[in-house]
N, CA, C and O of each residue as an XYZ file, in Angstrom:
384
protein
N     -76.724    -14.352     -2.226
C     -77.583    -14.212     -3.372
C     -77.027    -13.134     -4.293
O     -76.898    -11.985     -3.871
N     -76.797    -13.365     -5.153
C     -76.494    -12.402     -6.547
C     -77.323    -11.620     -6.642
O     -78.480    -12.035     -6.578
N     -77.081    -10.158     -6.834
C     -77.804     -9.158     -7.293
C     -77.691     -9.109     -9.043
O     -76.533     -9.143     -9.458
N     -78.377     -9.061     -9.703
C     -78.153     -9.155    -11.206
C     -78.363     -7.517    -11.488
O     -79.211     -6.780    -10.986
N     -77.297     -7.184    -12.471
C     -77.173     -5.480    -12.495
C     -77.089     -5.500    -14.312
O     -76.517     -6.375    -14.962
N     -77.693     -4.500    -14.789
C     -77.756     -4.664    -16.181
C     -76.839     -3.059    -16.126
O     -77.018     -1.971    -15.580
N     -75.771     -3.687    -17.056
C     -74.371     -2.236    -18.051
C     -74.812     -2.005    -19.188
O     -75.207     -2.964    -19.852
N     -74.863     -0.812    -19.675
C     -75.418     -0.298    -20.341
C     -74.155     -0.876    -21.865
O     -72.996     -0.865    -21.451
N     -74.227     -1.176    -22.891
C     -74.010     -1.909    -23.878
C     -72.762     -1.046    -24.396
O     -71.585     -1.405    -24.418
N     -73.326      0.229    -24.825
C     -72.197      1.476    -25.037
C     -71.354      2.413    -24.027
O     -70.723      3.447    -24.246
N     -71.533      1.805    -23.046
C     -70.705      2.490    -21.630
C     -69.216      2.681    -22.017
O     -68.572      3.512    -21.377
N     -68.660      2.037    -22.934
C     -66.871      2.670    -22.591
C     -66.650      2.966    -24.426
O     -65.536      2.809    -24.927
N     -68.079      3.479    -25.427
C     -67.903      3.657    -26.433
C     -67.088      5.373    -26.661
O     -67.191      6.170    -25.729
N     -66.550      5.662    -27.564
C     -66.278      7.271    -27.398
C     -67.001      8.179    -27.745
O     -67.465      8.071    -28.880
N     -67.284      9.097    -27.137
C     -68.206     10.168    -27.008
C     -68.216     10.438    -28.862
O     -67.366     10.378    -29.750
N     -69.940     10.807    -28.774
C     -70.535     11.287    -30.318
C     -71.230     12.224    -30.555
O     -72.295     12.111    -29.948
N     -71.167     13.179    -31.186
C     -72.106     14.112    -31.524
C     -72.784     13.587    -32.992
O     -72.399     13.220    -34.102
N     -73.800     13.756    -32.397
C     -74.892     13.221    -33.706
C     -74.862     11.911    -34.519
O     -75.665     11.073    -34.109
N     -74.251     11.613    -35.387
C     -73.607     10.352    -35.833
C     -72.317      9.905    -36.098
O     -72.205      8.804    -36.639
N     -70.826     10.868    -35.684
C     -70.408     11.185    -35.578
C     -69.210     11.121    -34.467
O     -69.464     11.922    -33.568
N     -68.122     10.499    -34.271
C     -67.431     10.249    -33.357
C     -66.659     11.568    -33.249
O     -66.418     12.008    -34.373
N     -66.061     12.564    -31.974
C     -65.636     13.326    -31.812
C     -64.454     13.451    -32.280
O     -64.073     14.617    -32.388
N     -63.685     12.585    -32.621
C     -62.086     12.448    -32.769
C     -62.573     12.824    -34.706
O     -61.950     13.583    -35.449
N     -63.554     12.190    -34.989
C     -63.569     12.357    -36.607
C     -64.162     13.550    -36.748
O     -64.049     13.986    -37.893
N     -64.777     14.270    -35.975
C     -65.605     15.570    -36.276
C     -64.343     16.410    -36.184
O     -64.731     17.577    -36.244
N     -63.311     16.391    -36.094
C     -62.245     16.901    -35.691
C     -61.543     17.841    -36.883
O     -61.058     18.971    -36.819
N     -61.706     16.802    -38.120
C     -61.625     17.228    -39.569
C     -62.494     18.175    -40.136
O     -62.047     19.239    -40.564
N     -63.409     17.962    -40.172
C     -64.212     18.861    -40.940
C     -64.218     19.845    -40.367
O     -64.304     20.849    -41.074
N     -64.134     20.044    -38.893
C     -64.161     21.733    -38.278
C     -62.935     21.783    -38.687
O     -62.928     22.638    -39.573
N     -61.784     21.318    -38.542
C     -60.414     22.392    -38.642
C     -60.027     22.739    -39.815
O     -59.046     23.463    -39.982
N     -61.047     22.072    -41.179
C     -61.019     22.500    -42.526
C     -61.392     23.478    -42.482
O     -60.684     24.479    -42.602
N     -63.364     23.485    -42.183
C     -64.271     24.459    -42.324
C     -63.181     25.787    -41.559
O     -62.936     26.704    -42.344
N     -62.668     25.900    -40.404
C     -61.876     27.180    -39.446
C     -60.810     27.800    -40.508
O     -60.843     28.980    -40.859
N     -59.642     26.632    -41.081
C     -58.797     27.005    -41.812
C     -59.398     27.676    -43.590
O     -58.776     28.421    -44.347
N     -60.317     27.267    -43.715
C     -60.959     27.466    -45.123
C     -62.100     29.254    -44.910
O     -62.331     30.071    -45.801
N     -62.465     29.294    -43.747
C     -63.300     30.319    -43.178
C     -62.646     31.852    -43.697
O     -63.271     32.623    -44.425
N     -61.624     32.044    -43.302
C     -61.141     33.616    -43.667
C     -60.611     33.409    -45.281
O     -60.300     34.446    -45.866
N     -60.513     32.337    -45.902
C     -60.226     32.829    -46.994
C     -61.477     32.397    -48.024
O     -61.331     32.128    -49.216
N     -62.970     32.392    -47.148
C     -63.965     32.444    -48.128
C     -64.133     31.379    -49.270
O     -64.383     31.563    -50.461
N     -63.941     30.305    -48.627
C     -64.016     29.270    -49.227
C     -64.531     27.774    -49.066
O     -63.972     26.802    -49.573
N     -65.476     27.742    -48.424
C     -66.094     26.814    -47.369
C     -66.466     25.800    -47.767
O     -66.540     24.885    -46.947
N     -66.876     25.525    -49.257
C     -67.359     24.479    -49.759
C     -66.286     23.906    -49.783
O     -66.277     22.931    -49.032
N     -64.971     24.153    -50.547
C     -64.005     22.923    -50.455
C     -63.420     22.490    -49.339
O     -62.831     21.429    -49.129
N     -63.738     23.872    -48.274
C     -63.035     23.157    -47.118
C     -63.740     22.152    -45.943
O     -63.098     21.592    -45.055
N     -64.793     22.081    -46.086
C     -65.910     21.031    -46.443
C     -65.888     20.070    -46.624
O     -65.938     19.184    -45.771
N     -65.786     19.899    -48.102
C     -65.713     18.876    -48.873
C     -64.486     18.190    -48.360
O     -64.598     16.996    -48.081
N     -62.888     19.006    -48.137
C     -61.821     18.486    -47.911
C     -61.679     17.670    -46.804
O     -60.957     16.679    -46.695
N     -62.624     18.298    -45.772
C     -62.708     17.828    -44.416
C     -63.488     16.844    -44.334
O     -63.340     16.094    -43.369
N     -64.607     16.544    -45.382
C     -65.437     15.385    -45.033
C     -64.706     14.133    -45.893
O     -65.343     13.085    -45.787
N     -63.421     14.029    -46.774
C     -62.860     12.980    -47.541
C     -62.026     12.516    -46.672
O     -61.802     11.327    -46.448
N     -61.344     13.832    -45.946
C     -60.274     13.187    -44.734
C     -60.679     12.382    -43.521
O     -60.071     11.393    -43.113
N     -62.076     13.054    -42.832
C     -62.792     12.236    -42.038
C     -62.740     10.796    -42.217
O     -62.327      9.901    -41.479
N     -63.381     10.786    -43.647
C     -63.900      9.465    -44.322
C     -62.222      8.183    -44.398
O     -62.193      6.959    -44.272
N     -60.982      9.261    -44.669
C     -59.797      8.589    -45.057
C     -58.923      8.180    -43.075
O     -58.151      7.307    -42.680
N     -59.483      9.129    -42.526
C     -59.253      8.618    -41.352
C     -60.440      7.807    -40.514
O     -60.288      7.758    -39.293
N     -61.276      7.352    -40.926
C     -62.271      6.404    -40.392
C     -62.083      5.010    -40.605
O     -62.312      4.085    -39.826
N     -61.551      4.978    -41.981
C     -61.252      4.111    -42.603
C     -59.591      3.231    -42.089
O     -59.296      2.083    -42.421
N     -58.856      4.030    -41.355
C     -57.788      3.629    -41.079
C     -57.969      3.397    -39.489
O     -57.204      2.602    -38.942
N     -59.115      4.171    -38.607
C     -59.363      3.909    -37.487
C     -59.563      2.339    -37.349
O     -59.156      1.756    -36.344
N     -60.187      1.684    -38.362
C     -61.261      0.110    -38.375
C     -59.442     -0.747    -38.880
O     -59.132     -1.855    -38.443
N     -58.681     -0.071    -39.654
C     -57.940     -0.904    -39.931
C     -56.659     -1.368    -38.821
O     -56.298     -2.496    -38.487
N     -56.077      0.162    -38.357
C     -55.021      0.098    -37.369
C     -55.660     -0.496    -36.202
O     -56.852     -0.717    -35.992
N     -54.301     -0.779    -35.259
C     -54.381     -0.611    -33.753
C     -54.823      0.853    -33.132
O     -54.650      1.971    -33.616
N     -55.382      0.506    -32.032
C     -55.684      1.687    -30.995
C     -54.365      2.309    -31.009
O     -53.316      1.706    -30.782
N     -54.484      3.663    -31.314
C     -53.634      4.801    -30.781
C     -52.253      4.903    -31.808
O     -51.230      5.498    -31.468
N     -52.406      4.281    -32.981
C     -51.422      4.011    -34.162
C     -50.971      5.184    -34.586
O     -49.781      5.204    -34.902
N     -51.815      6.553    -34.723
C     -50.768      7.739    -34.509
C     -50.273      8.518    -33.867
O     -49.745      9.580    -34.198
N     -50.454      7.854    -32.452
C     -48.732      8.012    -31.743
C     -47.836      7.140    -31.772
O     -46.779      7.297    -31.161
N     -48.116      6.019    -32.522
C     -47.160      5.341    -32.506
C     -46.132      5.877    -33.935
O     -44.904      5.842    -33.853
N     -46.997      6.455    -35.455
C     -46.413      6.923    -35.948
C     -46.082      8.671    -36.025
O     -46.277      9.490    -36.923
N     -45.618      8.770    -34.928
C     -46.090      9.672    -34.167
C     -43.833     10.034    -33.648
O     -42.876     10.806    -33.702
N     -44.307      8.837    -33.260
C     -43.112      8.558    -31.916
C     -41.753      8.013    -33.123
O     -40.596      8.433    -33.101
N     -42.265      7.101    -33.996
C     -41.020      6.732    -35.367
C     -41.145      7.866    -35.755
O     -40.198      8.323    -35.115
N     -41.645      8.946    -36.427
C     -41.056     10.142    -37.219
C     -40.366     10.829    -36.011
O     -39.325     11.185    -36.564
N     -40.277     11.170    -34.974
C     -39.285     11.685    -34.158
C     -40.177     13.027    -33.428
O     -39.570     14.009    -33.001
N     -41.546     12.923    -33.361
C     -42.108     14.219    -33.010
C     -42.512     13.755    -32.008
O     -42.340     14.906    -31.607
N     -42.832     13.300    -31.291
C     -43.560     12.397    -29.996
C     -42.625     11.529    -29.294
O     -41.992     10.685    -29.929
N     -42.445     11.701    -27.683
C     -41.542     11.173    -26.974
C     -42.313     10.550    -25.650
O     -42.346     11.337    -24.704
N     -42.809      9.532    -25.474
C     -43.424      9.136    -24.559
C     -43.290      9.280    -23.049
O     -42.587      8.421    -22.517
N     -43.956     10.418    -22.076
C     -43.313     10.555    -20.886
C     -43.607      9.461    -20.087
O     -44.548      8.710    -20.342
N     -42.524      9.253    -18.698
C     -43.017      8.600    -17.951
C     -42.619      6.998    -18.017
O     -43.127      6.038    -17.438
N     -41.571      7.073    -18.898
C     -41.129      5.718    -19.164
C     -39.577      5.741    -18.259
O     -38.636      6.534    -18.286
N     -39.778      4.735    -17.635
C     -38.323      4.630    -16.653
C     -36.956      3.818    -17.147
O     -35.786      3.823    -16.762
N     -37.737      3.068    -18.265
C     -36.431      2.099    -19.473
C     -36.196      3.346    -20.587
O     -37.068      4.002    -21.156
N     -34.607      3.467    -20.720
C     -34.230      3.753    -22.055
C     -34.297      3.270    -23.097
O     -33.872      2.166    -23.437
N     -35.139      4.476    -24.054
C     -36.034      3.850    -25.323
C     -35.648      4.503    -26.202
O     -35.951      5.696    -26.221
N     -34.693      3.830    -27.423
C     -34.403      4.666    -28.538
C     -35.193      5.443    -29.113
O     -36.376      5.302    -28.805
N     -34.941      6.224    -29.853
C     -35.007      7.244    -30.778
C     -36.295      6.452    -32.070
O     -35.825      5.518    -32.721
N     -37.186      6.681    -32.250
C     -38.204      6.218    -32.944
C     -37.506      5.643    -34.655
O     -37.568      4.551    -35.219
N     -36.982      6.733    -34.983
C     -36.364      6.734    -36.395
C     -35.588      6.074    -36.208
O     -35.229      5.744    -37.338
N     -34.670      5.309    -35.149
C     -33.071      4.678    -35.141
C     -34.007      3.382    -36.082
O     -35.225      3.451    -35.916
N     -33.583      2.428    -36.877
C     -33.636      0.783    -37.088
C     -32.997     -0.003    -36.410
O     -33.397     -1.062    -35.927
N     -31.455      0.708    -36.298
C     -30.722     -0.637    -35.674
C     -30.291     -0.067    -34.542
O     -29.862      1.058    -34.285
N     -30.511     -1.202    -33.799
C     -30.556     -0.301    -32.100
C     -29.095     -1.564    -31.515
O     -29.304     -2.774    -31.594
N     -28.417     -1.292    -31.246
C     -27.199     -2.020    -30.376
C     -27.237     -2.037    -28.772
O     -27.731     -1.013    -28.300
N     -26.995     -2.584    -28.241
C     -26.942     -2.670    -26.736
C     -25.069     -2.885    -26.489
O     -24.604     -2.995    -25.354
């Protein structure tokens, strides 16, 4: 006999404060921190809530995890744990 078990709908959603996804709240504090000692809070604010908005907007458009992937082509990010040799992000033409 089947036990019928009810999952909760948002179980593997990412953690939120308030309305607010954590990865996007991310902006506006490191504006508001960087904008803080030089007394200037409204724009850094403001700056932080357009970038939020400009990275929310690219969250719905990209793939999952798209800046490490552009991340890994500009040459700053090297993926550990990979056992195949994997060019250089920036190379285009790769030869064997």
């Amino acid at each position: 006999m089947a036990v019928e078990t009810r999952f909760p709908r948002w179980a593997d959603s990412p953690p939120q404060f308030l309305i607010w996804e954590l990865d996007e709240l991310i902006f506006p504090l490191l504006f508001f921190v960087i904008f803080l000692p030089m007394r200037n809070l409204i724009p850094g604010i403001v700056l932080g809530v357009i970038s939020m908005r400009l990275y929310r907007r690219a969250k719905e458009k990209l793939p999952t995890f798209w800046y490490l992937h552009y991340l890994w082509i500009w040459g700053v990010w090297v993926p550990k744990g990979k056992k195949t040799l994997m060019p250089k992000g920036y190379i285009s033409i790769y030869r064997e």
